[in-house]
C-alpha positions as CSV (number, residue, x, y, z in Angstrom):
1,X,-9.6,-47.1,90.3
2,X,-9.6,-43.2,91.1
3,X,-10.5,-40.9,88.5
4,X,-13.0,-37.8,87.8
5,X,-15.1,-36.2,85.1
6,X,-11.4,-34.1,84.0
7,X,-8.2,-33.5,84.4
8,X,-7.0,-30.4,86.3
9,X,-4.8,-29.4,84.2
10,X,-3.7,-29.6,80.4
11,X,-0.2,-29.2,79.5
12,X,-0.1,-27.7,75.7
13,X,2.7,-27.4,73.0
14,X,1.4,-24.7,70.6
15,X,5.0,-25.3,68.8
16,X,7.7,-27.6,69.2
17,X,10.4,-24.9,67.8
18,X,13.1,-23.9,70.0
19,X,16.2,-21.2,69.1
20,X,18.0,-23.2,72.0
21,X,19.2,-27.0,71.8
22,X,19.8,-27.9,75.6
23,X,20.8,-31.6,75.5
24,X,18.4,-32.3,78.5
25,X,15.4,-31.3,77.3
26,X,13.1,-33.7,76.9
27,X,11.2,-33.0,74.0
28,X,14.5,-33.3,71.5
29,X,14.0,-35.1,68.3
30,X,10.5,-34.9,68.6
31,X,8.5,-35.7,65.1
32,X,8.4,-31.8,63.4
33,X,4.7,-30.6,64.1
34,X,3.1,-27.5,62.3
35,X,2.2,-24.9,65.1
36,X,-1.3,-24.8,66.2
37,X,-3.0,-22.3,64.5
38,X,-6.0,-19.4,66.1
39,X,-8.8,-20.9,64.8
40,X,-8.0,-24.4,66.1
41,X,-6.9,-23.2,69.5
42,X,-10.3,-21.8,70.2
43,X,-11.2,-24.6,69.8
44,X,-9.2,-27.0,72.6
45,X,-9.6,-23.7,75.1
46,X,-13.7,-24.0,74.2
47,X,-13.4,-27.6,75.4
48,X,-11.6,-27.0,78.5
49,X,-14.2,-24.2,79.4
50,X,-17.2,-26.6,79.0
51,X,-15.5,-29.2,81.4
52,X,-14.4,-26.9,83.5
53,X,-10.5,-27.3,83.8
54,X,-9.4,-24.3,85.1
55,X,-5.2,-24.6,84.4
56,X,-3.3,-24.9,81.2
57,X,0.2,-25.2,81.0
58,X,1.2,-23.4,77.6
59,X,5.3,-25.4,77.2
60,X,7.5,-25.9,74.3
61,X,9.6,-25.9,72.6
62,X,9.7,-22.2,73.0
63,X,6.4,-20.2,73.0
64,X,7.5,-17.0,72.6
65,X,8.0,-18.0,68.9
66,X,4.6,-18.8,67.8
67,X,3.7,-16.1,65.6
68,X,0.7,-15.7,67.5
69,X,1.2,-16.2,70.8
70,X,-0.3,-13.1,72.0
71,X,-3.5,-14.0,70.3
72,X,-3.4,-17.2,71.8
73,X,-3.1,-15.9,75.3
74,X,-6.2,-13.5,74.6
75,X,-8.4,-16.2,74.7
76,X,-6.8,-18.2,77.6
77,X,-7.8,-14.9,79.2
78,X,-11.3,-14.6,77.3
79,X,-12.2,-17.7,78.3
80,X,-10.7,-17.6,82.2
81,X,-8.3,-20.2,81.7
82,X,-5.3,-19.6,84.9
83,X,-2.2,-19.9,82.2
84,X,1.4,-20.6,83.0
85,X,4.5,-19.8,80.4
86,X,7.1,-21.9,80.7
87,X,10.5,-19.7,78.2
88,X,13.5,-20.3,77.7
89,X,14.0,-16.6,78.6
90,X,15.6,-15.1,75.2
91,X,12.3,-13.0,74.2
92,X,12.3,-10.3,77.2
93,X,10.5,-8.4,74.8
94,X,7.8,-10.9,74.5
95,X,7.6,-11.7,77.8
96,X,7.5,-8.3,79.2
97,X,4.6,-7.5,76.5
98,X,2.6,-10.3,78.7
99,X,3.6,-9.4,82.1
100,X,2.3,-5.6,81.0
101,X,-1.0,-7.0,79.9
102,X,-1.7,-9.8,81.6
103,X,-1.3,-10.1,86.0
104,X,0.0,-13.1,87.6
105,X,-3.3,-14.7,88.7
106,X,-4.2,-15.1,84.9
107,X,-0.9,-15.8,83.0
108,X,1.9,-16.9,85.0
109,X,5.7,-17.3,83.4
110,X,8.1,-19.1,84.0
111,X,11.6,-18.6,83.2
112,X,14.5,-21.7,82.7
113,X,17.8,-20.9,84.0
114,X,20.0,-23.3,82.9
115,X,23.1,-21.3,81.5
116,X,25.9,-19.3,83.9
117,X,24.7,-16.1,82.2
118,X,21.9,-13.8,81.8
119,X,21.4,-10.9,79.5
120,X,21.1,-7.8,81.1
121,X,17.7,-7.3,79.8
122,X,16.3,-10.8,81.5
123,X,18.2,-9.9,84.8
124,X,15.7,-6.5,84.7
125,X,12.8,-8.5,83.5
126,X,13.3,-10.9,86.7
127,X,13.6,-7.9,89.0
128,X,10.8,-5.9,87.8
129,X,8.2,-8.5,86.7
130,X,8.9,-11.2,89.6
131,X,8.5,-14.7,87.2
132,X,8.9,-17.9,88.7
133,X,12.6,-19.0,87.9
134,X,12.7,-22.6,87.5
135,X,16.6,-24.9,87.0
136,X,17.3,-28.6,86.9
137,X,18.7,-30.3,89.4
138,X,22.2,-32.2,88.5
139,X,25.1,-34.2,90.0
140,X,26.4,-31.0,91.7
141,X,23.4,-30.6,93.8
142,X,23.2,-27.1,93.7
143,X,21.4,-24.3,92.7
144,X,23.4,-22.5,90.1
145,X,25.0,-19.9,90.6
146,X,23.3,-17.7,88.1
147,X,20.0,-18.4,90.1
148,X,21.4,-17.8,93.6
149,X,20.6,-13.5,93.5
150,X,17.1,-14.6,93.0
151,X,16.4,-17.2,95.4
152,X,14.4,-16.1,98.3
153,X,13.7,-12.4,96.8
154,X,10.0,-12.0,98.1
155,X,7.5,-12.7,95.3
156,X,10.2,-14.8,93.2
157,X,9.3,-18.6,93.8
158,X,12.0,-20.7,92.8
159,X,11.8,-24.4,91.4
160,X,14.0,-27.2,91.2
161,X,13.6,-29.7,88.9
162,X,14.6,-33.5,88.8
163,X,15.4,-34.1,85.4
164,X,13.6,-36.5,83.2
165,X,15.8,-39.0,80.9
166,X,15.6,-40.3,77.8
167,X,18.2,-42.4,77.2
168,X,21.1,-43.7,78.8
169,X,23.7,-40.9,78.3
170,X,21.3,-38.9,80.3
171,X,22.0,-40.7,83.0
172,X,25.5,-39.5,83.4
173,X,23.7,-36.2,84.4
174,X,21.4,-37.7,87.0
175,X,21.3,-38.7,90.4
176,X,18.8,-41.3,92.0
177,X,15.6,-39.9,92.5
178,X,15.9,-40.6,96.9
179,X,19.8,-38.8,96.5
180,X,17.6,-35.8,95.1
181,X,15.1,-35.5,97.4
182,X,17.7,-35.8,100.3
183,X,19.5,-33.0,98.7
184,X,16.1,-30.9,98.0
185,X,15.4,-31.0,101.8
186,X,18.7,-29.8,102.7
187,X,18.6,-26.5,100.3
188,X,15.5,-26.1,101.4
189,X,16.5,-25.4,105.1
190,X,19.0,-23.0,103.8
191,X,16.6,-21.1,101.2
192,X,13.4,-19.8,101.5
193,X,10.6,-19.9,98.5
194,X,12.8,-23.2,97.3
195,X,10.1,-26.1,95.4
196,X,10.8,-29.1,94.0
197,X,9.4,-30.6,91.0
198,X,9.4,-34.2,90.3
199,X,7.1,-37.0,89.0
200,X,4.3,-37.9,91.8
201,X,5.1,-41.2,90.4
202,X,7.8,-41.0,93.1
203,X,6.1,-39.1,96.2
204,X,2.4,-38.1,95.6
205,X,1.6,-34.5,95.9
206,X,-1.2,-35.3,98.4
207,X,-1.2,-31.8,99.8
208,X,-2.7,-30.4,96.4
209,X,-4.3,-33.3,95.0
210,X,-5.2,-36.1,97.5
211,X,-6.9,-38.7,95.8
212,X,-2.8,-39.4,93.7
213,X,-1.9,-41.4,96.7
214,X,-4.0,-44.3,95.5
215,X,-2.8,-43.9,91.7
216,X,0.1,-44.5,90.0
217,X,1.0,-41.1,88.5
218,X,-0.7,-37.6,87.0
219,X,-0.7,-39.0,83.7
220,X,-4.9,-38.9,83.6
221,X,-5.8,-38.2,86.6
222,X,-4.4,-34.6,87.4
223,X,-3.2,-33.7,83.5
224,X,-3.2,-34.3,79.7
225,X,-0.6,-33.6,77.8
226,X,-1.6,-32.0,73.9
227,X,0.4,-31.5,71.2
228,X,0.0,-29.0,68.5
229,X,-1.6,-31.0,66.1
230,X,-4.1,-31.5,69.2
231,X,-3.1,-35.2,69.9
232,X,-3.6,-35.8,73.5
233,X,-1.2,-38.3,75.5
234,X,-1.3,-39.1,79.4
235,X,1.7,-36.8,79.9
236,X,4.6,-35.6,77.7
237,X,6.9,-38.2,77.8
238,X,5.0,-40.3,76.2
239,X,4.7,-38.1,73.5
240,X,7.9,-40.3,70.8
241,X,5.4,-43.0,71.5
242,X,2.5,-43.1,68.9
243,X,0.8,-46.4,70.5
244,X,-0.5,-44.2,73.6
245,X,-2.1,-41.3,71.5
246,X,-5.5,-41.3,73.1
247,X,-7.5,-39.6,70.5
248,X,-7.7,-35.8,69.3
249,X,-9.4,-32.9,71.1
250,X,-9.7,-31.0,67.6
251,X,-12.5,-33.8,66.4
252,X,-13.0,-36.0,69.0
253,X,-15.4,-36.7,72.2
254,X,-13.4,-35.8,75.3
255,X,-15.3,-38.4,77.1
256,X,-13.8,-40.7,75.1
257,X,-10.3,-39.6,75.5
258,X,-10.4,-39.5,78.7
259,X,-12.3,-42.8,79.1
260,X,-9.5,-44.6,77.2
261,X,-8.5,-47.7,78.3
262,X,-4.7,-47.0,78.6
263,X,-5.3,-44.6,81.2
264,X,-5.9,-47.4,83.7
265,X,-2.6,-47.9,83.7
266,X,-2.1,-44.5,85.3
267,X,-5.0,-44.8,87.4
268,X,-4.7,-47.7,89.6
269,X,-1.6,-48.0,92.4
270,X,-1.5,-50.9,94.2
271,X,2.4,-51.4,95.6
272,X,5.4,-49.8,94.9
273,X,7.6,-52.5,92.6
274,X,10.7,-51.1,92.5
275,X,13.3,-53.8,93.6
276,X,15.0,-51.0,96.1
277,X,13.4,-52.0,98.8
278,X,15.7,-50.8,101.6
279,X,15.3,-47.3,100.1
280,X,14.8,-45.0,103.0
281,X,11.4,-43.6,100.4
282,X,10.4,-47.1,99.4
283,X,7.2,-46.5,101.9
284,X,5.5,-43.9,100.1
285,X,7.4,-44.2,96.8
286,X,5.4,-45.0,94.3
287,X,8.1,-46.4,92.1
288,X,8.9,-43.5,90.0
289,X,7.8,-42.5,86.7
290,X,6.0,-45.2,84.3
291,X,6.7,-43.4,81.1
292,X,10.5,-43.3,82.0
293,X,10.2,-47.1,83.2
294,X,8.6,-47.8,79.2
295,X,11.2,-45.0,77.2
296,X,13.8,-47.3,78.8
297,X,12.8,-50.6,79.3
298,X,8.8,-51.2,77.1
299,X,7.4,-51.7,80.5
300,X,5.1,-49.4,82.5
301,X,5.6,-51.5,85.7
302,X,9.8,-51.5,85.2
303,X,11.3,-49.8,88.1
304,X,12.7,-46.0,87.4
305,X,16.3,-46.2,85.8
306,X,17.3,-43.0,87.4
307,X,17.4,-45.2,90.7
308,X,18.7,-48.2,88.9
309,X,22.6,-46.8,90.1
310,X,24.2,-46.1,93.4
311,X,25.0,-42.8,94.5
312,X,25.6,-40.1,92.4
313,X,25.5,-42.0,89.1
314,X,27.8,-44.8,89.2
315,X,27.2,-47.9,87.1
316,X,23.7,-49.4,86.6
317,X,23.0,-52.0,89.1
């Protein structure tokens, strides 16, 4: 079993309000919980000092509506926590507050394109303040066409996501993970500055992080995942799923969160057990992601149902 004194990196939810309802996002109808307040997120960024984790991923719902955000930010930067924003994009104001204050080596946003238009004001933002623009992937395979003017403009990195799922209408949007990464390679020798973002509970991210090609997934090993109540899960999807809350990093020993038993799930990979076995990744697959596997199917060893179809998203096999 693989593991070390911390994770990298902490992925936090100071809210779970949004003022957009994209149906592929995957924290919808998420349990309503109250932002985190000043006080106690001085508190979770003390902690991550003393181990030493030198990333947090501040997500959402949207951040730019926490009341306090800035104050929030302020001590990411006071005590020299690397932050990256992930937004929706609707507050420029906001964000262009932070970009003024703050340079890219200690906050970092990201912006969501999901929608064929931009506001004039975000279109400006992206030019002037450079943010990383990030889109899912779908069953067109392309990047969309209100992301196209910004792919390859130099100091805009540009990221494309393979959607997570949560149930099965999702899957009419989605194409099998090895379809996707097929794809992915292809823009990529068109593009420049084109990432792609997916689960290393398919391919390991051994370049950054080598010790995930003998684990399962992230989920404890490279990250946390907090809510805003400061409830720490192995990673957000598991977050509609109160049995793997590992503890609380408001009142409990971090040792013992991240000693908990249902980590060794994560944290041991010993074959890939997906049943496609003449998939041209089934070699260094390593059978998608578990918390997908259990949202569908109750079992962290089930195979990934986004691969479960043939092609581009024909009927489940």
């Amino acid at each position: 079993m693989i593991t070390s004194d911390h994770p990298f990196y902490i992925q936090f939810y100071p809210t779970l309000s949004c003022n957009l309802s994209c149906d592929f996002c995957f924290n919808r109808n998420l349990k309503p919980t109250q932002d985190i307040n000043v006080i106690d997120f001085k508190k979770i960024v003390s902690v991550l000092r003393e181990l030493e984790i030198p990333f947090i991923d501040i997500l959402g719902g949207e951040p730019t509506l926490h009341p306090d955000l800035m104050k929030l930010m302020a001590l990411t930067n006071q005590y020299g926590l690397r932050t990256n924003i992930s937004s929706n994009g609707t507050n420029v104001n906001a964000l262009k507050t932070l970009s003024e204050k703050y340079d890219r080596d200690s906050v970092r946003i990201g912006i969501s394109i999901n929608s064929s238009n931009l506001s004039d004001n975000l279109h400006h933002y992206i030019l002037t303040y450079k943010p990383v623009i990030k889109s899912i992937f779908d069953r067109s395979g392309m990047i969309p066409e209100s992301c196209q003017p910004y792919v390859g403009l130099p100091g805009i990195d540009y990221f494309l996501l393979y959607l997570d799922v949560l149930d099965h209408d999702d899957l009419k949007n989605i194409v099998p993970f090895y379809d996707y990464h097929r794809k992915l390679n292809e823009i990529q020798s068109i593009y420049n500055g084109v990432n792609g973002v997916y689960c290393s509970g398919f391919i390991p991210d051994k370049e950054h992080h080598p010790f995930l090609e003998f684990v399962r997934c992230p989920a404890g090993t490279t990250k946390l995942s907090i809510l805003p109540d400061g409830s720490v899960y192995p990673c957000y999807l598991f977050f509609r799923h109160q049995q793997f809350e590992l503890g609380n990093i408001l009142y409990d020993d971090f040792d013992k969160i991240w000693q908990h038993p249902m980590l060794d799930n994560f944290r041991r990979f010993h074959k890939n057990k997906c049943p496609k076995t003449s998939c041209e990744l089934f070699g260094t697959c390593h059978g998608g992601c578990p918390a997908t596997s259990f949202q569908f199917y109750k079992n962290l060893s089930g195979p990934d149902p986004r691969c479960m179809r043939d092609g581009w998203g024909n009927k489940e096999l």
